[in-house]
C-alpha positions as CSV (number, residue, x, y, z in Angstrom):
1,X,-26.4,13.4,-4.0
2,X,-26.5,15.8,-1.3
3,X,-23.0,16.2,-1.0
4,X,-21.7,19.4,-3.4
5,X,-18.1,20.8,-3.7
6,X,-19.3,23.9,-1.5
7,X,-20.0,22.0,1.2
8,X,-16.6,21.7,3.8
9,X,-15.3,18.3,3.5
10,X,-13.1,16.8,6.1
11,X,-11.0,13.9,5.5
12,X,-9.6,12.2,9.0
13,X,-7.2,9.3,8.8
14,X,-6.8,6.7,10.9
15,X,-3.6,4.5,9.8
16,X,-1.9,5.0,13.1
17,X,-3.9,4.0,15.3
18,X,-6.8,1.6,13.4
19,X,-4.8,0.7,11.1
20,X,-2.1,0.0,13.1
21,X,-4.3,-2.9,14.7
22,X,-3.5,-5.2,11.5
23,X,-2.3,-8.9,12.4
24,X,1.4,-8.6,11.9
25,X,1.9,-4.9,11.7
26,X,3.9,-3.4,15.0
27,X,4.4,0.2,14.5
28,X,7.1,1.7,16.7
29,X,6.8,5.8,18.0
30,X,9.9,6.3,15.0
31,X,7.9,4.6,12.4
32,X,4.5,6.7,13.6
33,X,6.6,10.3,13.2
34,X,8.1,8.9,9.6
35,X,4.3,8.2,8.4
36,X,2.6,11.2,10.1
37,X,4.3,13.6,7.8
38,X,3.2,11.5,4.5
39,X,-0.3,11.8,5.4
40,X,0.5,15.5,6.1
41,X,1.6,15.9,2.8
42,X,-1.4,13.9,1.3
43,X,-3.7,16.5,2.5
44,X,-5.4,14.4,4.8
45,X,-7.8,16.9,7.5
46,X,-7.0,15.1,10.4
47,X,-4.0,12.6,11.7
48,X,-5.2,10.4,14.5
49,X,-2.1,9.5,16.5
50,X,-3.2,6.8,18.9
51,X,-4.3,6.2,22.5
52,X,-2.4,8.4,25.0
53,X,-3.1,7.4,28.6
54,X,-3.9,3.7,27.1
55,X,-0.7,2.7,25.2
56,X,2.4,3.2,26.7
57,X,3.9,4.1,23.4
58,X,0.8,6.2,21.6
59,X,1.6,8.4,25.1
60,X,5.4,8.9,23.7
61,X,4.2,9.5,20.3
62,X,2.4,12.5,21.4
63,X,5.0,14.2,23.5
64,X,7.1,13.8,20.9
65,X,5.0,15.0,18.0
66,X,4.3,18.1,19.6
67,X,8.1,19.2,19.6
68,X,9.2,17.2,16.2
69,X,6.2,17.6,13.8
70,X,5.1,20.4,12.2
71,X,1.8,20.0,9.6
72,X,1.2,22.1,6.5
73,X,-2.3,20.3,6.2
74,X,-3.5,18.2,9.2
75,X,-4.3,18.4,12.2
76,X,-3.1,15.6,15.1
77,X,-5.9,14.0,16.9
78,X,-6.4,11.8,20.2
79,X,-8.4,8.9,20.3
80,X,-9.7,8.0,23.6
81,X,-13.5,6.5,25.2
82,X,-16.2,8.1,27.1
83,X,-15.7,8.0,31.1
84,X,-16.2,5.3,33.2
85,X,-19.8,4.2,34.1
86,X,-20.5,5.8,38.1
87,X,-17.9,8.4,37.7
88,X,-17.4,11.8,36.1
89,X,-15.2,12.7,32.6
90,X,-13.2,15.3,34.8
91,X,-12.7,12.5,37.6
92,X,-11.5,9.7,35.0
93,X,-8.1,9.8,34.7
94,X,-8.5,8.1,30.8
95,X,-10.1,11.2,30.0
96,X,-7.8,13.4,31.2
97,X,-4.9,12.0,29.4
98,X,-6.5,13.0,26.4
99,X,-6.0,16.5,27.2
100,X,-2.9,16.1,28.8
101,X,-1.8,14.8,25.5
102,X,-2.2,18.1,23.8
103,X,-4.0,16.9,20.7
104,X,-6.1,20.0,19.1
105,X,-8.6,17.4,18.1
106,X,-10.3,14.1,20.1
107,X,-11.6,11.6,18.5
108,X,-14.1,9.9,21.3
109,X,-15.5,6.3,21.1
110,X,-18.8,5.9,22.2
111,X,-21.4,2.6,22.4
112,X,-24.1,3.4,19.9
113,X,-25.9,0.2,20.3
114,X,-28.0,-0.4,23.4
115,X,-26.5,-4.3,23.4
116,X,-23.1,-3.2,23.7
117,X,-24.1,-0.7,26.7
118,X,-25.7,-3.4,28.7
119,X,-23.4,-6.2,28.1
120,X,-19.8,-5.3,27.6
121,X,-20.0,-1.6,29.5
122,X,-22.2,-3.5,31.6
123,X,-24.5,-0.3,32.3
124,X,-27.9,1.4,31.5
125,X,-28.7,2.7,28.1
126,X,-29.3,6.1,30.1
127,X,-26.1,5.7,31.9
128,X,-24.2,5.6,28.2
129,X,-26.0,8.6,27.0
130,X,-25.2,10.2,29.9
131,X,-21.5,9.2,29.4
132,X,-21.6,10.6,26.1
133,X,-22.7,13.8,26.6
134,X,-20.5,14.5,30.0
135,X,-17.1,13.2,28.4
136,X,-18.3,15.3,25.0
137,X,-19.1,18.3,27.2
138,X,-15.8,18.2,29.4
139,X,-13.1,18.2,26.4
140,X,-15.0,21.3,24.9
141,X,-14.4,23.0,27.7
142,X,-11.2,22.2,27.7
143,X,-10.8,23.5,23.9
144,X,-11.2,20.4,22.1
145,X,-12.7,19.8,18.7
146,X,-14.4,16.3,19.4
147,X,-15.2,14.1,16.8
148,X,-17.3,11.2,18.2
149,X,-17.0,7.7,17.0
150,X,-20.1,6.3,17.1
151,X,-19.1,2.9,17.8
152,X,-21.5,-0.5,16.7
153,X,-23.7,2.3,15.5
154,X,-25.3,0.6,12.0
155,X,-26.1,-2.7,13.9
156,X,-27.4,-1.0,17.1
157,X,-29.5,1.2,14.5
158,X,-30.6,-1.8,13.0
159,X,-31.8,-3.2,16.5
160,X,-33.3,-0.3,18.1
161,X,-33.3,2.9,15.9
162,X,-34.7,5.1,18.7
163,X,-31.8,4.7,20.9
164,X,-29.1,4.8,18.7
165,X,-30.5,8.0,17.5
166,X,-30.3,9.3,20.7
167,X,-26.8,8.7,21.7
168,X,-26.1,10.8,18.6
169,X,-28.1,13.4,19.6
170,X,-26.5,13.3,22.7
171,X,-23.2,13.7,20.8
172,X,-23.8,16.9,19.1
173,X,-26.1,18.3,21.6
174,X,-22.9,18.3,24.1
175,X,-20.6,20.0,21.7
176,X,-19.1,17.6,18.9
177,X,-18.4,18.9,15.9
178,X,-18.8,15.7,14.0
179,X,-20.4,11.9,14.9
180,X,-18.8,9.8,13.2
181,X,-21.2,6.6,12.4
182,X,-19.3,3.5,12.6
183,X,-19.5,-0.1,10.7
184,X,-17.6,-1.1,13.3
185,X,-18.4,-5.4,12.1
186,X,-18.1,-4.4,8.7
187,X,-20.9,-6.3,7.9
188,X,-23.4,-3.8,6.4
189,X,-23.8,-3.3,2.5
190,X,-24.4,0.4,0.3
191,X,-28.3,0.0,0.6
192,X,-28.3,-0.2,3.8
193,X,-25.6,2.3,4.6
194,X,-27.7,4.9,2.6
195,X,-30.6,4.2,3.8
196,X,-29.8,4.6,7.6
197,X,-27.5,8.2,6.9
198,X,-30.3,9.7,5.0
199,X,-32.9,8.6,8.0
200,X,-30.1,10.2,10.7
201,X,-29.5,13.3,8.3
202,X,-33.0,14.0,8.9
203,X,-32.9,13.5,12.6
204,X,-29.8,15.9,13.0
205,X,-30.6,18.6,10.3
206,X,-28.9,20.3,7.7
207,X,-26.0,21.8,9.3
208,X,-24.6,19.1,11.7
209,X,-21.3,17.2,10.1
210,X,-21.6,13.6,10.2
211,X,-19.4,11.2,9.2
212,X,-18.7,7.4,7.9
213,X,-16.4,5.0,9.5
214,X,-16.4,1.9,7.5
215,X,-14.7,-1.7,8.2
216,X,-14.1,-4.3,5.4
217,X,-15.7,-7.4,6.6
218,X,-18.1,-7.2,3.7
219,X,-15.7,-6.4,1.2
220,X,-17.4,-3.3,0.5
221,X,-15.8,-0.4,3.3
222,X,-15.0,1.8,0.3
223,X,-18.6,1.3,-1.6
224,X,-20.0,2.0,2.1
225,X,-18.3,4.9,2.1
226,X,-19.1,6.6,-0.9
227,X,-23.0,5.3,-0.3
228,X,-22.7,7.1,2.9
229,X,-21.4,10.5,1.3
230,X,-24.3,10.3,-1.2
231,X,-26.3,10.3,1.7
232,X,-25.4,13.0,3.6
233,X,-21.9,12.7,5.4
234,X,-19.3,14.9,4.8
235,X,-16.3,13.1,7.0
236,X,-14.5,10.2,5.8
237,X,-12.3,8.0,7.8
238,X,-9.9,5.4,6.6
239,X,-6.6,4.0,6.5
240,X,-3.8,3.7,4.2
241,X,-3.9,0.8,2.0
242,X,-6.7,-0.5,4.0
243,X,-4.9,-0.8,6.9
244,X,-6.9,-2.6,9.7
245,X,-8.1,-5.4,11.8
246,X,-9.5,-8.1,10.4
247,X,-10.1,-7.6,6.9
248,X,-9.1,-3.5,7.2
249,X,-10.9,-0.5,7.3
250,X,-11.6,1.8,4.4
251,X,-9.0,2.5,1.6
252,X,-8.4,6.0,2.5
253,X,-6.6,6.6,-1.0
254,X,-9.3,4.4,-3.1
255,X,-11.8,6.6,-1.0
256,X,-10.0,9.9,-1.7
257,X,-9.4,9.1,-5.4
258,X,-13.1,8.8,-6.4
259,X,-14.4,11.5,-4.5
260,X,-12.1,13.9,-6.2
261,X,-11.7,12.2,-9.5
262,X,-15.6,10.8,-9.8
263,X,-17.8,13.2,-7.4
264,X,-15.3,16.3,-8.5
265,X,-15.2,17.2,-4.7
266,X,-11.9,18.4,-3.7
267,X,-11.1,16.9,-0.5
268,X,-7.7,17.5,0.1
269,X,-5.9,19.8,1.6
270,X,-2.8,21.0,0.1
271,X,-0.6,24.2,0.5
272,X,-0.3,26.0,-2.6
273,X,2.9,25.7,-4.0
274,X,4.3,22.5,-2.3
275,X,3.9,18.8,-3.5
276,X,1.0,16.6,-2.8
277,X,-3.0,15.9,-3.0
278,X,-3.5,12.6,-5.3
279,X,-0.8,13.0,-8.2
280,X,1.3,11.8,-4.6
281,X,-1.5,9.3,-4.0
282,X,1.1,6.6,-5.6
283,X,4.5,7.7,-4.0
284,X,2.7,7.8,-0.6
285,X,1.1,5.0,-0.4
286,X,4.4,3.2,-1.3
287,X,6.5,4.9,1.3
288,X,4.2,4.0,4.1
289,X,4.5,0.3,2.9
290,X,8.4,0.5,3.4
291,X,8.1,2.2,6.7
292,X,5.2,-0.8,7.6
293,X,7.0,-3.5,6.3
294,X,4.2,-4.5,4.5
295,X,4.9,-5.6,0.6
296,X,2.2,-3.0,-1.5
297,X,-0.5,-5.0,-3.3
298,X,0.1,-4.8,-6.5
299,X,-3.9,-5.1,-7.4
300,X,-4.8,-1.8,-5.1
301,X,-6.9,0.3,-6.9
302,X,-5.3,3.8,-8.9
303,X,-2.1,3.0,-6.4
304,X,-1.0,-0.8,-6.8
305,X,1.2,-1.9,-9.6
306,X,-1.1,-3.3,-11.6
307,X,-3.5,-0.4,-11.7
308,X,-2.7,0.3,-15.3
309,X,-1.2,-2.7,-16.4
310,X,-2.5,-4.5,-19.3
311,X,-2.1,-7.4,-20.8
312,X,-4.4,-9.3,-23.8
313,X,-3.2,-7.9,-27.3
314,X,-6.9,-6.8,-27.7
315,X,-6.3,-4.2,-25.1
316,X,-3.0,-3.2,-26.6
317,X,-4.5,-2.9,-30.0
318,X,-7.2,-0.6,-28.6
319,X,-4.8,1.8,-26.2
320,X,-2.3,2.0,-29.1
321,X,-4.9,4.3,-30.5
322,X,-6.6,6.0,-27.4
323,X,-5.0,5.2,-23.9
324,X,-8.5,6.1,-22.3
325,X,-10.5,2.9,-24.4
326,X,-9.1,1.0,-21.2
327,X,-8.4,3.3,-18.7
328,X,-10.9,4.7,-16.4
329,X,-8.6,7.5,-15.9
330,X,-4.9,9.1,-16.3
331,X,-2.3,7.1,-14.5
332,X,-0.2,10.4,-13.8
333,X,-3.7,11.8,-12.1
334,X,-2.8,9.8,-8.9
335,X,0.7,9.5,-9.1
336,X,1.1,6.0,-11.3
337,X,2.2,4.8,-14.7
338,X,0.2,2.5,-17.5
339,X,2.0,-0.5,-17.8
340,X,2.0,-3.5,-20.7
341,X,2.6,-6.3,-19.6
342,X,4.4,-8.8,-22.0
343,X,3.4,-12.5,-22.1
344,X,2.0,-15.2,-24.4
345,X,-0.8,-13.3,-25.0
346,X,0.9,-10.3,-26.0
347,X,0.2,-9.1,-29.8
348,X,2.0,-7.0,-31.9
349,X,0.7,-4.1,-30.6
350,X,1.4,-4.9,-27.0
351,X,5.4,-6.0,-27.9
352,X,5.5,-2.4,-29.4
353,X,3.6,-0.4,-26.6
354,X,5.7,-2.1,-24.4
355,X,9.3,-1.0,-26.6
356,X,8.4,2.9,-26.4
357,X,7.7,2.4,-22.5
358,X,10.9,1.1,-22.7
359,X,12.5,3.6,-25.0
360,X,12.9,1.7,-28.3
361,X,10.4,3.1,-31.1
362,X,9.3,-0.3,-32.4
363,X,7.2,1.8,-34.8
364,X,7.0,0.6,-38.9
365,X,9.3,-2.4,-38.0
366,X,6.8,-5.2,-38.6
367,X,9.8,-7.6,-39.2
368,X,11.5,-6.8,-36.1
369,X,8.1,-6.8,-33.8
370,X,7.3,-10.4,-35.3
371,X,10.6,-12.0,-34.3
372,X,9.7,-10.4,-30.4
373,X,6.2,-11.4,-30.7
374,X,7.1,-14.9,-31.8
375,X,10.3,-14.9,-29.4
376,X,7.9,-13.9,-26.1
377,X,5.5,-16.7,-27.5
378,X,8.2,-19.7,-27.4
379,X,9.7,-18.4,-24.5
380,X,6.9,-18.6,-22.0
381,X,5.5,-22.0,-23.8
382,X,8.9,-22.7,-22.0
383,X,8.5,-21.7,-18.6
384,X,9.5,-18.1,-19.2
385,X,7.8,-15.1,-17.7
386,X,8.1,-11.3,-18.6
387,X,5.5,-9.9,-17.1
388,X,7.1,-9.2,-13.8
389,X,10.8,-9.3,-15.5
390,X,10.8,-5.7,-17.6
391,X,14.6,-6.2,-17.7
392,X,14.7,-9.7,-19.0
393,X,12.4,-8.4,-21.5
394,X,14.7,-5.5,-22.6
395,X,17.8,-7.3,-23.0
396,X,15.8,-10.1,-25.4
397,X,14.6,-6.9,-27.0
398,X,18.6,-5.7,-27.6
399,X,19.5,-8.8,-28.7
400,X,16.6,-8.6,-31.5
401,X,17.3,-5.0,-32.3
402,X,21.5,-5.4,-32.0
403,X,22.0,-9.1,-32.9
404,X,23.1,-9.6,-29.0
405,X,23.1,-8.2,-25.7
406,X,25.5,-5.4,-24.0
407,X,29.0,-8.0,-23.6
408,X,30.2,-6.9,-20.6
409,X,31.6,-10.3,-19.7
410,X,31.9,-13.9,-21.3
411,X,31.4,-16.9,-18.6
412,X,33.2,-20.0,-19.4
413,X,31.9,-21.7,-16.1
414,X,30.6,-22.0,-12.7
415,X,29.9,-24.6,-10.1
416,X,28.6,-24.8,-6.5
417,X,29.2,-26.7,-3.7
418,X,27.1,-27.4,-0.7
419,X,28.4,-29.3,2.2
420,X,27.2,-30.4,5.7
421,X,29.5,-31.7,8.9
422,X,27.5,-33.4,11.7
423,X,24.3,-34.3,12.3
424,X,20.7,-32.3,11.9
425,X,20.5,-29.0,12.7
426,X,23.9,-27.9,12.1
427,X,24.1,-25.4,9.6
428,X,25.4,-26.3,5.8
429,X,27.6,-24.1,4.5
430,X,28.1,-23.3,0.3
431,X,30.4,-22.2,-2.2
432,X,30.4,-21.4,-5.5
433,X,33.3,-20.9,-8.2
434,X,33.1,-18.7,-11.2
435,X,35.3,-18.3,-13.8
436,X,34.6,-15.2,-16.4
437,X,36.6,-13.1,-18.3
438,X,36.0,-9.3,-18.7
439,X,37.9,-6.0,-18.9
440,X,40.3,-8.3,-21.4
441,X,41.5,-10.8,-18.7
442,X,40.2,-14.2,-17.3
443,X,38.6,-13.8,-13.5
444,X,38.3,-16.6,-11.2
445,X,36.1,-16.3,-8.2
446,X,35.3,-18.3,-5.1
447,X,32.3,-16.8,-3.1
448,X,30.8,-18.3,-0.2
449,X,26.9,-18.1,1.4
450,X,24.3,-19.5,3.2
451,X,22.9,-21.2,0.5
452,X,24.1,-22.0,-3.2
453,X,22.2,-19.3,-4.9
454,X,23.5,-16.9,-2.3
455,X,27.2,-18.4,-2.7
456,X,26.8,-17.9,-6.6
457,X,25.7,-14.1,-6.3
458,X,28.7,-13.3,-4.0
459,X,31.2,-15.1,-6.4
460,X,29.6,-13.2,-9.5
461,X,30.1,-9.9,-7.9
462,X,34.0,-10.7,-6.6
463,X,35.0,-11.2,-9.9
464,X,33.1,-8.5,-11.8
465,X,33.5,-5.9,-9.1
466,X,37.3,-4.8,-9.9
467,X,36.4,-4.3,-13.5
468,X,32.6,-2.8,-12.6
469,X,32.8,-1.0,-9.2
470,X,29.4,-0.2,-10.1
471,X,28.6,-3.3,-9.0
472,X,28.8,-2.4,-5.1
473,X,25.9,-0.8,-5.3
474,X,23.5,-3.8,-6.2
475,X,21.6,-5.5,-3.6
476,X,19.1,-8.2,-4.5
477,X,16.0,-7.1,-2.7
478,X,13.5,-10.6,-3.8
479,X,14.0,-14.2,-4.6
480,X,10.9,-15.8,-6.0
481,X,11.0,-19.7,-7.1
482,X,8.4,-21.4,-8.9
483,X,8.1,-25.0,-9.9
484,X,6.6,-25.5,-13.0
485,X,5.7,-29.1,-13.9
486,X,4.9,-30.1,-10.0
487,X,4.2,-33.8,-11.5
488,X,8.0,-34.3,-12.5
489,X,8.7,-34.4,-8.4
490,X,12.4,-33.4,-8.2
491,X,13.3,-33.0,-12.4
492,X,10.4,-30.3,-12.7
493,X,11.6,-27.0,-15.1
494,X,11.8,-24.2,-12.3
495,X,11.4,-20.7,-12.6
496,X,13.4,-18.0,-10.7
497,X,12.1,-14.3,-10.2
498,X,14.8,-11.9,-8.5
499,X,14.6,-8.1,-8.3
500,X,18.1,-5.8,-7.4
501,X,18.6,-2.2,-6.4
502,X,20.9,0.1,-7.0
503,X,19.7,2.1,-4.5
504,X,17.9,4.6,-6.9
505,X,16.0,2.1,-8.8
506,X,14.7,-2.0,-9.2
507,X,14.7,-4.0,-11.9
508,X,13.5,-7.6,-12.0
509,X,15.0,-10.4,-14.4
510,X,13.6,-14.2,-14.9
511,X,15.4,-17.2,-15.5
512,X,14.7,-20.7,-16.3
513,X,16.1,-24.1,-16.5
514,X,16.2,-28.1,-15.3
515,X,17.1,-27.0,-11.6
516,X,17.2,-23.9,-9.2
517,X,21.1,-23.0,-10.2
518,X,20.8,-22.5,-13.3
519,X,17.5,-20.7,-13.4
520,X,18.8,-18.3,-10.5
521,X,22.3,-18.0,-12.8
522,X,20.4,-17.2,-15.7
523,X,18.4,-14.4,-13.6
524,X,21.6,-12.8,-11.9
525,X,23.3,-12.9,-14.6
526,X,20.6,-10.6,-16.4
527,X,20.5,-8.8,-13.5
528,X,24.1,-7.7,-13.4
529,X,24.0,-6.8,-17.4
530,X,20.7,-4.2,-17.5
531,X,22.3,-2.5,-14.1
532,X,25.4,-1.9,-15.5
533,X,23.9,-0.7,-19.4
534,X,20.9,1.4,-16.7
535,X,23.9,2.7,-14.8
536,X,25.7,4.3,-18.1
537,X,28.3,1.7,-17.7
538,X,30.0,0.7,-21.6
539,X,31.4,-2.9,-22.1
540,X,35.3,-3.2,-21.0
């Protein structure tokens, strides 16, 4: 590996702009200055912003950012192309927005393959070179760090090696301080990756800074990535959760995470004494998700939900004695948490992991775990599942460890009502009547909704809320429904999955039963009991 921890490393996202190219994702200017500070705080290098001149709204961003945001860590770039075929970079108006945009740092995108320059530039391989170097050459003068993308460059290497080669050349010889060589398909694998930086290392020397831009077509931008390091580059691109066209670009934080935690090479930048670098890497990652609107995967390496989680008693067995038998590394390194999951292949071991995660020692109570173990087991032969309901979980636990759960109320019934006036397409309308009694007198509530489930949840709260004001602070954020015996058509066991805030936390409870009311009754119910016992509320 050629890469050491002396050697300056630069780490350049490009989430707001490349990554900001994913089907469905629409990122406003506010939502661009809430994110640019995360990666800020990260330590990410560089921050590229967008496409002033181009996109009416990257132009916005900048003038904003340059009175609003302030970086510890990173520094904003510009991302623009080389000038017009014919013409010259200080004539082309494109060009000059880039400066005008007063970005420190441009990132340029450049044809590296003699294909694309003849067909969609629809000019001379000399006439791209010559682009190159005279856009390159112009922004230096006008005190710009350039960073070149060098776009289509490991398939136009693999066509003609000479003149892709030279367009890099070009690159540096004109002033840039890095070429950035660009997967721009996705389609290439490690091998190959290594093979072509090491070649190009040769061709550029020692001291030139080249970089890796990898797309995901191949599933392997992050393995192209770290090939590409080995090699010889020292700049890594990506985006945030593998933001990107297509199937994304690099993992920026995957890519991050094993350069710092595998290769020991510290690659981000943060300012001593304030929070950040990767035991952040999870809190980020999730924040830019809200602000994207894009649900976190929960199966993203070190970051996703189910990073740490385990599951098969085997494993539990093994990490009740040493955590690190299954973990590659320390959840808390990167900002997560091991998790057990409970299900019907939970053991002893894993019901007991699980109760100190909760905070129940479960510890020389063999009795007592073989009730929950056997419990868990019936219940999801059933239809239950606790693996995404840790609250459901914890009250079954209470009622094994206290005889029953936290009373806070006693329901002696409830019933909906859905009803339709005219024809299709007018809206139904629902309501639902509960009668409870809690705080020692008997409750009758009448809620209404847009749907039965919804009409239940409103009654629920009205008739709690005088007694539990608490309650006005829960929100139910999901609704999952899963049918469980498809083959029984409309008398299939379903399965209801809901998660509530309080604001400050979320919880998730699971019910089940012959139809979707009573499974979503069974769930809210749940739901209402942990947040009050979480929220330090006693029985009344």
């Amino acid at each position: 590996m050629s890469v050491t921890s002396s050697t300056p490393f630069q780490v350049y996202d490009t989430t707001l702009r490349d990554g900001a190219q994913q089907e469905g994702m629409n990122l406003s200017v506010a939502d661009k200055l809430a994110i640019a500070p995360l990666l800020d705080e990260l330590g990410v290098g560089f921050i590229e912003g967008g496409w002033p001149g181009a996109v009416p709204k990257d132009t916005e961003f900048f003038k904003r950012a340059a009175k609003e945001l302030d970086f510890r860590n990173a520094e904003l770039a510009a991302f623009g192309s080389t000038r017009k075929a014919g013409t010259r970079a200080v004539d082309d108006p494109q060009v000059r927005a880039l400066v005008d945009s007063e970005a420190p740092v441009v990132a340029l995108v450049a044809k590296h393959d003699l294909r694309h320059a003849e067909r969609a530039l629809r000019t001379t391989g000399d006439e791209n070179i010559a682009m190159i170097a005279d856009t390159v050459a112009f922004l230096v003068r006008e005190g710009r760090r350039v960073v070149v993308d060098a776009e289509h460059f490991f398939d136009g290497y693999r066509f003609d090696p000479a003149y892709s080669r030279a367009a890099v050349l070009a690159g540096f010889e004109a002033g840039a301080e890095v070429v950035a060589l660009c997967d721009t398909n996705g389609g290439m694998v490690p091998t190959w990756i290594a093979d072509i930086v090491h070649e190009i290392r040769g061709a550029v020397g020692p001291d030139a800074v080249l970089g890796i831009h990898a797309h995901n077509d191949s599933g392997c931008a992050v393995a192209n990535t770290l090939a590409a390091v080995e090699a010889g580059c020292s700049h890594v691109q990506g985006t945030v959760n593998g933001y990107g066209e297509r199937t994304g670009n690099a993992d920026l934080l995957s890519v991050v995470a094993n350069l710092q935690l595998k290769y020991g090479l510290p690659v981000l930048k943060v300012t001593d004494g304030l929070p950040g670098g990767l035991p952040e890497l999870t809190r980020i990652a999730h924040a830019i998700s809200e602000i994207t609107n894009i649900s976190p995967f929960a199966r993203s390496a070190y970051v996703g939900a189910s990073a740490f989680a385990h599951k098969a008693g085997i494993h539990a067995s093994a990490i009740k004695v040493d955590p690190d038998l299954y973990q590659h590394i320390d959840p808390a390194a990167v900002g997560n948490d091991m998790r057990m999951l409970i299900s019907d292949m939970a053991g002893r071991a894993s019901i007991e992991l699980k109760g100190r995660e909760l905070g129940f020692d479960l510890a020389g109570r063999p009795e007592l775990l073989g009730r929950v173990t056997d419990r868990v087991k019936d219940a999801e032969a059933n239809g239950y599942t606790y693996e995404a309901a840790d609250a459901s979980f914890e009250l079954l636990l209470l009622e094994e460890i206290d005889g029953q759960r936290p009373q806070y109320f006693r329901v002696e019934s409830w019933r909906t009502i859905v009803e339709r006036s005219g024809g299709r397409g007018t809206p139904a309308t629902a309501e639902a009547t509960v009668k409870l009694h809690a705080g020692g007198e008997r409750v009758v509530s009448t809620g209404e909704g847009n749907g039965p489930v919804n009409a239940l949840d409103h009654a629920l709260r009205q008739a709690l809320v005088r007694v539990y004001p608490e309650l006005e602070t829960f929100e139910l954020i999901d609704f999952k429904v899963r049918i469980l015996d498809s083959m029984h058509g409309t008398d299939a066991i379903t399965r209801v999955l809901i998660e509530m805030t309080d604001g400050q936390r979320s919880w998730s409870t699971v019910g089940v039963g012959p139809n979707l009311l009573e499974a979503s009754w069974e769930a809210l119910t749940d739901s209402a009991i942990w947040g009050l016992r979480h929220n330090g509320v006693t029985p009344r």
